[in-house]
ROGU-928321 format. One record per residue (C-alpha): y, x, z. Coordinates in steps of 0.25 Angstrom, whole numbers, padded with zeros to 4 digits, always signed. Layout:
! residues N
YXZ/...
END
This chain:
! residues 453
-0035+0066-0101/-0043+0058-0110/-0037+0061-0125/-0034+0048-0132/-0027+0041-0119/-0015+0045-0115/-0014+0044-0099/-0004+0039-0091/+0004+0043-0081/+0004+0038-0066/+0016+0043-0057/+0011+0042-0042/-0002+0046-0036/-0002+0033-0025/-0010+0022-0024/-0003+0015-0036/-0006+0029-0045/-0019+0033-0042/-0024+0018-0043/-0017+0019-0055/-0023+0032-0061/-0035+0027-0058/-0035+0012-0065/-0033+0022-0077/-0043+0031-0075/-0052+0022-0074/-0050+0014-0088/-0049+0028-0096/-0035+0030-0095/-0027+0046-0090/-0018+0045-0079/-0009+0056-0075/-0006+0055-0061/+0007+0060-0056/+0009+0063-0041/+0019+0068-0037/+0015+0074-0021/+0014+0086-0016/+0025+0090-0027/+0034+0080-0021/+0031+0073-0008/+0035+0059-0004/+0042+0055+0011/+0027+0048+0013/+0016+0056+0007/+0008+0065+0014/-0002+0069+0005/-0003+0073-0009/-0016+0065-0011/-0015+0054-0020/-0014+0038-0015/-0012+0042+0000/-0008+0033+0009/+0008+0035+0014/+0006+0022+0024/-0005+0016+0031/-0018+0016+0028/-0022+0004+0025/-0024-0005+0012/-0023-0016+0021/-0032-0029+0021/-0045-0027+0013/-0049-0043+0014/-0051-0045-0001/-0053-0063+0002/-0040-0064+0011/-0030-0054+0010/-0020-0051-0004/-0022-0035-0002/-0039-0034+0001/-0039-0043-0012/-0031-0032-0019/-0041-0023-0013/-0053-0028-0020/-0045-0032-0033/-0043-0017-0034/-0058-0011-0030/-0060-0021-0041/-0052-0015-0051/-0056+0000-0046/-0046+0004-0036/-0045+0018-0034/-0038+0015-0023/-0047+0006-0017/-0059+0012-0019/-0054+0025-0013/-0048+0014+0000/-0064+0011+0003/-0069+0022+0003/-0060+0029+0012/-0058+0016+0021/-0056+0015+0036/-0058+0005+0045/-0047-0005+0046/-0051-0019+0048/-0050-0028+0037/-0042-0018+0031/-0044-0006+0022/-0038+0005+0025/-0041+0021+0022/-0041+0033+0027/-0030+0039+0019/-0032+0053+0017/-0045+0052+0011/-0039+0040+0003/-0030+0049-0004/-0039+0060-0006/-0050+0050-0012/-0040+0046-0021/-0033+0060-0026/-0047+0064-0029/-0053+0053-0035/-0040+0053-0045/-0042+0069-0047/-0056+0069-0051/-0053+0058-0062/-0051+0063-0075/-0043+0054-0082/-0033+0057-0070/-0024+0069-0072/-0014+0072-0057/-0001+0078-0057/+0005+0081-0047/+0020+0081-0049/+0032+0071-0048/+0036+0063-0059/+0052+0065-0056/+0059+0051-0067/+0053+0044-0078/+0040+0049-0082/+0040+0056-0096/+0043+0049-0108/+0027+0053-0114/+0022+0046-0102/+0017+0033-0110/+0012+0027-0098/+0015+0027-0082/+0011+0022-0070/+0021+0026-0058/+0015+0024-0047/+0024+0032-0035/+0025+0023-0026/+0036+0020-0016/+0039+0035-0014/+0042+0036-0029/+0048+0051-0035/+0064+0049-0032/+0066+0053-0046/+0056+0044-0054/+0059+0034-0045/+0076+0037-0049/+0072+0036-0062/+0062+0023-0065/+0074+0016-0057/+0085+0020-0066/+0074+0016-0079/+0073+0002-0072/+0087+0000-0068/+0085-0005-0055/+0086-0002-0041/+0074+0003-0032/+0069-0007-0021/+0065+0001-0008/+0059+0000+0007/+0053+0009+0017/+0039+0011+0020/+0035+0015+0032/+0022+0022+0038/+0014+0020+0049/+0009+0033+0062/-0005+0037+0060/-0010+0042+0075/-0021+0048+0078/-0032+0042+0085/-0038+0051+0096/-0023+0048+0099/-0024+0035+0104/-0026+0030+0117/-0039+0021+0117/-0037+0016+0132/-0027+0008+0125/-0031+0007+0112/-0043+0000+0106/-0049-0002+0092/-0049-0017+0085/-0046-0023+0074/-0036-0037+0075/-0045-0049+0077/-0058-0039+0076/-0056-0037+0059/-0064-0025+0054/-0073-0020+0062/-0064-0024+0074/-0060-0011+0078/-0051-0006+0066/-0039-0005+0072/-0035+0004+0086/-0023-0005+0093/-0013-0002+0103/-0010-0016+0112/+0005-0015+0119/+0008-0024+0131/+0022-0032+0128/+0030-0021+0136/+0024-0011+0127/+0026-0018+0117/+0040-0020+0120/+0042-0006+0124/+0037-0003+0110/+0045-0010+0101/+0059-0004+0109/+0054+0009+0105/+0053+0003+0090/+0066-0001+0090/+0073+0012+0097/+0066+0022+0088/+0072+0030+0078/+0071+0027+0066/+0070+0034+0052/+0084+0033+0048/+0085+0028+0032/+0096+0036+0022/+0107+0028+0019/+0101+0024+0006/+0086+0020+0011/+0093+0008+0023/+0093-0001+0015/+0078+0000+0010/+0070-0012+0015/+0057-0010+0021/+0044-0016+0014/+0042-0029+0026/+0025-0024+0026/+0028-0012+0031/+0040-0012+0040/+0042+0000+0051/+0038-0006+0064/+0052-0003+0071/+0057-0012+0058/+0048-0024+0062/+0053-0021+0076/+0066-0023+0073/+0062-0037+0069/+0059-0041+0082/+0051-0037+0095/+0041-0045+0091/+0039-0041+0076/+0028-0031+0078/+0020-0040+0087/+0019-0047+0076/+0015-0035+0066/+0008-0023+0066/+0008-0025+0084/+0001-0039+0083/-0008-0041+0094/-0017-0052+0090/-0033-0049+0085/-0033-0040+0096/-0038-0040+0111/-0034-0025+0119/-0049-0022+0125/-0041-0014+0134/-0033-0026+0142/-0043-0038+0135/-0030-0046+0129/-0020-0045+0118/-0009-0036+0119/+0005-0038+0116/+0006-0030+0104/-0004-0021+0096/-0002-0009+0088/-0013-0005+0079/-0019+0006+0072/-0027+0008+0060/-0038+0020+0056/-0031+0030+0047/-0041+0038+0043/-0057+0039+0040/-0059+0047+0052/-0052+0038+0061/-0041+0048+0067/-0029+0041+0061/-0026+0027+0065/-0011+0022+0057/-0003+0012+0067/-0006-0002+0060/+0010-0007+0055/+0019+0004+0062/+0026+0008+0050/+0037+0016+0057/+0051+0022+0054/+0054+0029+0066/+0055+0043+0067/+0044+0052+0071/+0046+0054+0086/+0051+0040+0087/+0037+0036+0081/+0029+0045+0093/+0036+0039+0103/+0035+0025+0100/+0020+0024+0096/+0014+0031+0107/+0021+0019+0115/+0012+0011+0110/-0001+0010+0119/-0012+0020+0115/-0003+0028+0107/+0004+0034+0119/-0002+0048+0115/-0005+0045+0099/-0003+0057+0089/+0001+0053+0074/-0004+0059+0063/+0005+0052+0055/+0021+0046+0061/+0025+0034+0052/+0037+0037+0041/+0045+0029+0033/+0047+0031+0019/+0054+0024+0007/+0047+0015-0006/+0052+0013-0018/+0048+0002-0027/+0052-0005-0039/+0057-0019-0042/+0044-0023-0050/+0047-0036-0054/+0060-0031-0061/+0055-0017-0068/+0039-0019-0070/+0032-0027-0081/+0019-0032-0078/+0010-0024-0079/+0019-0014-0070/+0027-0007-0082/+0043-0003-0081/+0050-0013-0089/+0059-0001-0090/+0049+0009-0095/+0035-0001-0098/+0028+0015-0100/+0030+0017-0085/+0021+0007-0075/+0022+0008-0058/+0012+0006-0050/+0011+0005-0034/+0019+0002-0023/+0033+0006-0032/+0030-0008-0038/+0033-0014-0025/+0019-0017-0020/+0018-0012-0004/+0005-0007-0001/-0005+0002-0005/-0015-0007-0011/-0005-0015-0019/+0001-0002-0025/-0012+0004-0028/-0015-0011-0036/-0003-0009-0043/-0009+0005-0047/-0021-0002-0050/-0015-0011-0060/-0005-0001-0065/-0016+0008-0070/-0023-0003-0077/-0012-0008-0084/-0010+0007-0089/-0024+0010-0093/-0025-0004-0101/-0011+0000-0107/-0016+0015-0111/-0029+0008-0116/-0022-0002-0125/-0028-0013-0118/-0022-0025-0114/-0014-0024-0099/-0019-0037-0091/-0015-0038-0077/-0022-0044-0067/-0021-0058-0063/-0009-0062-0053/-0020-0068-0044/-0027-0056-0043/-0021-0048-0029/-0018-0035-0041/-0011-0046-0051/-0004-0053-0040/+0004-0039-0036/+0006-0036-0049/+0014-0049-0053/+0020-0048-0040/+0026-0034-0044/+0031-0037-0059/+0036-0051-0059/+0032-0059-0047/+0040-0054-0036/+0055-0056-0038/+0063-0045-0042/+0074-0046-0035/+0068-0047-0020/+0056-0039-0023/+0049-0032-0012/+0036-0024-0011/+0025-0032-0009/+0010-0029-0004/-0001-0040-0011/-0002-0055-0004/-0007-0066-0008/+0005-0072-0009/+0007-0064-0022/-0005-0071-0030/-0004-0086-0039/-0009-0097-0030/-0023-0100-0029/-0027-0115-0035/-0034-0123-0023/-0046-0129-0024/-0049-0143-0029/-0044-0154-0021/-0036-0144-0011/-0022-0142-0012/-0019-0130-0006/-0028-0116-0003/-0021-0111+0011/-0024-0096+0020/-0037-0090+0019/-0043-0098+0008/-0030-0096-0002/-0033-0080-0002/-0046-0081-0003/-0044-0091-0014/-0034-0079-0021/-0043-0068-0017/-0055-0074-0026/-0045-0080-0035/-0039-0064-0038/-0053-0058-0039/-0058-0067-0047/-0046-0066-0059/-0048-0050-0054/-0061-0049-0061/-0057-0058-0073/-0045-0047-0075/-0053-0034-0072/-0063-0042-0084/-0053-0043-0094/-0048-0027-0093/-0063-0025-0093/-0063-0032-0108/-0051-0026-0110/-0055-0013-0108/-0066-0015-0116/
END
């Protein structure tokens, strides 16, 4: 550690703490990074690498002009994203999306961190409040937070934890699946076309499927976990089920943007899979989030045409997260109003996805390093897709109904039309809001430039 800066200490080896850990490195600052696996496990981890990825594999949408989360994409390569730098480099193909393979993710990412030298890792839990001597913290763990320093920053705030349950999606292998039924293609030809293999089911399949959803047994909750609401991006398929027959049609088993080359037409229903890894082994089931139990999972997936003979590498699982009420306990520049030495980070702030919570990494460690530096904390413009999210989190949402929430554009200011036009409508208004955020991005990343300077 460098001798006239004192670090600080990030709780949590994420996406949220190693973007986080990183952003300090980089302007100069000492992190030391406490993760708390393989000396304690979580109910979702399988690794002890740092940033793996517990869900899908997929950071979603990379179009940087028409969609909120690909703009936050390039505001963070523009800020030097750990994260997404590391994403590129280990990419798959995935349409217009980007995805990754996640196990050499992670591993990129544990070794980057270990070879910098302003980075210290320990691997332990941090079990209550950090120490007293710790000046300055970022905790970044997550929705599957320590039990006990999760006990302990609730009693410091006094209020009440807000919950839902997250579920994971089957990953099958490939050589599994039965091409005389499948086929490779990508909804309405995006990508290279051929992204995604998909699984067509006739109506009587279809049927047939959804009764088996509906009969399966389920993960049964502990008294205290029943009333937990589930996170509405991410709902178990059986959930979505529930709310009617025709619920998945109209979700993850949409048929449209694809014609079965085995039959010439559109089927009834569509189940799709997404590439898992670099070598292209592992395909994730796109959306099939699940809480049944294990042997109910077989039986019902392998209805599905194609799969009749699949073998899972990975059955889905279903996991409780935590996350704070925000707008109640954090300033805004992400401080406890409790405890303005400790900051949080990540998807424990109550953003959902893996690119919004390594963002609130990203902005976390800035604000630390400007703080430790002495230099003036800025935060970055609420037009901006990184800015948005943050005023969303510390003062825009409303506290009494808040929810976790992934980065839309419904989050940002409203973008002035053009002269002599009243309104900017569809495509035109995000692109309008995507230029507009890069633009106020650069100004922003220009002024901590001077101010570093």
């Amino acid at each position: 550690m460098t001798n006239n800066i004192k670090p600080v200490h990030i709780v949590g080896g994420g996406l949220a703490g190693s973007e986080a850990s990183w952003q300090l490195a980089r302007a100069g600052v000492p992190v030391i990074l406490h993760e708390m696996r393989p000396v304690r496990e979580t109910d979702a981890h399988h690794t002890d690498g740092l940033a793996e990825l517990v869900c899908s594999n997929s950071f979603r949408s990379d179009d940087v002009e028409f969609n909120a989360v690909g703009l936050l994409h390039e505001e963070m390569r523009r800020c030097d994203s750990l994260i997404m730098a590391t994403a590129g480099r280990h990419s798959v193909p995935a349409g217009g999306a980007l995805a990754v393979d996640r196990d050499e993710f992670s591993q990129a990412v544990t070794a980057t961190l270990e070879a910098e030298p302003l980075i210290e890792i320990r691997r332990e839990e941090i079990a209550g409040l950090p120490p007293e001597d710790w000046d300055s913290v970022i905790v970044a763990t997550g929705p599957l937070t320590s039990p006990a320093l999760s006990k302990a920053v609730l009693e410091l705030s006094g209020e009440e934890s807000l919950a839902f349950f997250d579920a994971i999606a089957p990953i099958v292998h490939k050589d599994s699946i039965d091409f005389s039924k499948a086929w490779y293609q990508s909804r309405y030809d995006k990508g290279d076309g051929k992204d995604y293999i998909n699984c067509a089911m006739d109506q009587a399949q279809y049927e047939a499927f959804i009764d088996a959803l509906l009969d399966s047994e389920k993960t049964e909750f502990r008294e205290w976990e029943k009333d937990t609401p589930y996170f509405e991006a991410c709902l178990p398929i059986e959930v979505m089920a529930e709310r009617g027959r025709e619920t998945l049609r109209f979700g993850p088993m949409k048929p449209v943007g694809l014609t079965n080359p085995h039959t010439g037409g559109r089927a009834h229903a569509v189940v799709q899979l997404r590439q898992d890894n670099a070598l292209g082994t592992l395909y994730n089931i796109v959306g099939f989030q699940t809480k049944m139990k294990y042997g109910a999972q077989t039986r019902v997936f392998q209805m599905i045409p194609g799969l009749e003979n699949a073998e899972f590498a990975r059955l889905g699982g279903i996991h409780r997260n935590t996350f704070l009420n925000s707008p109640r306990l954090l300033d805004g520049v992400m401080r406890l109003k409790a405890d303005p030495r400790m900051r949080f980070a990540g998807q424990v702030t109550g953003v959902e996805g893996y690119v919004e919570s390594a963002a609130m990494g990203l902005v976390a460690g800035r604000f630390a390093a400007a703080e430790r530096l002495g230099e003036p904390i800025v935060p970055p413009p609420p037009t901006t897709a990184l800015g948005a999210l943050l005023a969303h989190i510390t003062g825009g949402a409303e506290a009494a109904t808040f929810q976790p929430m992934n980065v839309n554009f419904g989050l940002f200011p409203p973008v002035a039309p053009p002269e002599g036009k009243r309104k900017i409508k569809g495509r035109d208004r995000k692109k309008a809001m995507s230029d507009r955020a890069l633009a106020d991005l650069g100004e922003w990343l220009g002024e901590a430039r001077a101010a570093a300077e």
